[in-house]
N, C-alpha and C positions, 0 to 999 in steps of 0.2 A: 409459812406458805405465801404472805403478802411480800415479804421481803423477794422470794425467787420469783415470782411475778411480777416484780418493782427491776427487779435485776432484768430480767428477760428483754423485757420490754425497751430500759433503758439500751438492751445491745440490738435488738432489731433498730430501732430509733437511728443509730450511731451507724449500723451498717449502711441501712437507708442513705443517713446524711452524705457516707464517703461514695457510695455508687451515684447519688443525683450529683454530687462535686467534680467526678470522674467524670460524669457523661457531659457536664456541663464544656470541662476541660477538653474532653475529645471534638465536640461541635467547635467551639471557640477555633479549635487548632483547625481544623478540616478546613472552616469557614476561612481563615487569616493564610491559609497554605495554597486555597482553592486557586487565586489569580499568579502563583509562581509554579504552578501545577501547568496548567495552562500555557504559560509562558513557555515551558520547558519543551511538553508539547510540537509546540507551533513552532522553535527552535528545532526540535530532531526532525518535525517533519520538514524543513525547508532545507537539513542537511541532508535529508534522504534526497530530493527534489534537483538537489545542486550536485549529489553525485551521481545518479541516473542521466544527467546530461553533461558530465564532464568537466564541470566548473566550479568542481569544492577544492581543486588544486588553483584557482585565482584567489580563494579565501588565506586567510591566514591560521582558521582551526580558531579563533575567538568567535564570541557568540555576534560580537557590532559586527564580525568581518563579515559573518554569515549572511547576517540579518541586510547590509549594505546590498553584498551581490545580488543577492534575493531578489532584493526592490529594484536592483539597478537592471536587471535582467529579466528576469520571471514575470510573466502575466497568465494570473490564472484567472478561468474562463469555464462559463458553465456549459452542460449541453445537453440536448436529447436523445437519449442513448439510439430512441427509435427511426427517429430520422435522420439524426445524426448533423442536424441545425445547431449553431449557436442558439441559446438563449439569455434572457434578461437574471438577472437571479444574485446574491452577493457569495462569492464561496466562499467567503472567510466561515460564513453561517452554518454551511452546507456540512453533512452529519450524513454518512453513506451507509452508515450503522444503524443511526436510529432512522432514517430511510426506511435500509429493507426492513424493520422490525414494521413499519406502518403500512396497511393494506391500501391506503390509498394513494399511497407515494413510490405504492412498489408493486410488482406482479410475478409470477411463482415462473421463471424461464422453460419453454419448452422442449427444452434438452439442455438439461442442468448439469453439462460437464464438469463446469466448477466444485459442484458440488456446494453451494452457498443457499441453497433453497429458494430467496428471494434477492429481484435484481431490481435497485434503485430504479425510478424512469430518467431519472440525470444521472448524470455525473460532472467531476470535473478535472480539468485536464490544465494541461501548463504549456505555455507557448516560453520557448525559451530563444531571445530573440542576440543575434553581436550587436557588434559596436554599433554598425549602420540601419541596425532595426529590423534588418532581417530575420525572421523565423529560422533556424538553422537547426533545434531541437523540440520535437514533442514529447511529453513527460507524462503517460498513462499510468494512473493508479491500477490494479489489479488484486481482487482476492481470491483463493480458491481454498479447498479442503487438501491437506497434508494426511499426514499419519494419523497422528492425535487432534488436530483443531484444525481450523480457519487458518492460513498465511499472509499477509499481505505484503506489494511490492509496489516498488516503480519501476517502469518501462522505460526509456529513454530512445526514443527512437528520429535517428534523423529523418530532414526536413523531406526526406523522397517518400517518408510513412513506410518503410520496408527495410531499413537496415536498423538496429539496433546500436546503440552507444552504449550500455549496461543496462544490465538489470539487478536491481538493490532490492533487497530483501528486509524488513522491519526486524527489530529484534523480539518482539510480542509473538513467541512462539512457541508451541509444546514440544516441536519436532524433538526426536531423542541428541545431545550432543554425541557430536563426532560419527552422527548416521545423516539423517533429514536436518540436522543444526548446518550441516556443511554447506548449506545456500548461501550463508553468512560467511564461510571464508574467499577470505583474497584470493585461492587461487583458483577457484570455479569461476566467482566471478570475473576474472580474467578471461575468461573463456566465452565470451559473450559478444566482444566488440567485433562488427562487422558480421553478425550473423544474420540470415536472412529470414525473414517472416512469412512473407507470401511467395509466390511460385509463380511462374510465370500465368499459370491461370487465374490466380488471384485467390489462390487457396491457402487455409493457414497450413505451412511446413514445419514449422520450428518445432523441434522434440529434442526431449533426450534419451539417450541410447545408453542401454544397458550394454557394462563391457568396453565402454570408449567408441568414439568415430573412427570406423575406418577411413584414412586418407586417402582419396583419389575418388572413393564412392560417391554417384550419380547426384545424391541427399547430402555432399558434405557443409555445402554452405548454410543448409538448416537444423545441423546437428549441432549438441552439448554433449561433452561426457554425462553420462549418470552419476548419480551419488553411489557410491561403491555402500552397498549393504543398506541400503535406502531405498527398493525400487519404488514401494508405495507412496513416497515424497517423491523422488525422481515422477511416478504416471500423475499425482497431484500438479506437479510444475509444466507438466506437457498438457493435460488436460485444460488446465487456467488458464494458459496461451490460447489456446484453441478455442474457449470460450469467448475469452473478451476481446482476440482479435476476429472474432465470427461474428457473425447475424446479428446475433440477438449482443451484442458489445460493441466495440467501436469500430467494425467495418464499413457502417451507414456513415462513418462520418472522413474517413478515411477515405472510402469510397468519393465523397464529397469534393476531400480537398487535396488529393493524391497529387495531383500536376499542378501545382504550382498555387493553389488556390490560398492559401496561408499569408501570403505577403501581397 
């Protein structure tokens, strides 16, 4: 009896030893992966950033090409979603996630089209300036509720704040492939440049239509095909427009800098 209690003992001991070795092993790696994690990161976001404004075709597809235009081009810039002022703030820092998770950095929208629950009181946006330093592109982050989860995007919209250059969709997404996944093909997002946002009253228009745009129709400069078999991502993509280019999103500030105020 001493012996299989000598035994026992010795293989809980032993199992112990391999799970604290393991867990050791897993932190170690987490911690040593943590800053190329990161890196990665902050590389796909600034190729999402450079193709919402049409300038991942100056890059070469390497990550220095990337990372160059970026810097050479790109200034991002904080703001208050409410008033829709510049503010002081570093965005590199800025976390629109852990934001809306904190009650005091963030407030429940009151007409929560997005469907995202709660809505940062910043954000931050990207001036995307040519050669001579002109503003020529603004680049609005945007999330809203899909089918299955949360979506997020870029907006890229020229310097008038009403025409669009694309709009780039993240790949962190549940939508079903080849239904709601189709935000993510080339050939939708084709279908974006030149489309118009506001109306002449300064309302948001942009929708997608179930069925396809009819050509020649009164709305067609602010229609998008739907997603064929997707309407719930298709009313999620129209709704998130309407949010964040509304009220309570970046209207205040659009509003602000509409004529020319940017440069």
């Amino acid at each position: 009896m001493s012996a299989n209690k000598e035994t026992f003992g010795k293989t809980v001991g032993f199992v112990f030893a391999v799970c604290l070795v393991c867990a050791l092993l897993v932190s170690f790696a987490a911690v040593q992966l943590k800053p190329l994690q990161t890196a990665n990161k902050l590389l796909d976001q600034q190729t999402k950033i450079l193709e919402a404004a049409g300038l991942l075709e100056k890059t070469d597809g390497t990550s220095a090409s990337i990372k160059a235009t970026y810097k050479q081009f790109v200034e991002a810039r904080m703001i208050d979603l409410d008033s829709g002022e510049f503010i002081e703030g570093n965005p590199d820092l800025f976390d629109e996630r852990r934001n809306s998770r904190d009650k005091a950095k963030s407030e429940k929208p009151e007409n929560d089209l997005a469907g995202i629950n709660r809505r940062s009181h910043d954000a931050v946006i990207y001036l995307v300036r040519d050669g001579a330093g002109n503003v020529e592109t603004v680049v609005f982050p945007m999330v809203g509720s899909g089918l299955w989860d949360l979506m997020y995007a870029y907006v890229g919209v020229e310097a008038d704040l009403n025409t669009i250059r694309n709009v780039i969709y993240t790949a962190e997404m549940k939508e079903t492939p080849g239904l709601g996944a189709e935000v993510l093909n080339p050939t939708w997002i084709a279908l974006w440049p030149g489309k118009k946002i506001f109306d002449d009253e300064n309302q948001v228009r942009v929708e997608l239509v179930k069925g396809g745009v009819k050509a020649g129709n009164p709305y067609e400069a602010y229609q998008v095909d739907g997603l064929s078999g997707a309407t719930l991502t298709a009313n999620g993509v129209t709704r998130t427009f309407q949010f964040w280019f509304g009220q309570e999103g970046y209207e205040p500030f659009i509003a602000k800098y509409r004529n020319g105020g940017l440069n």
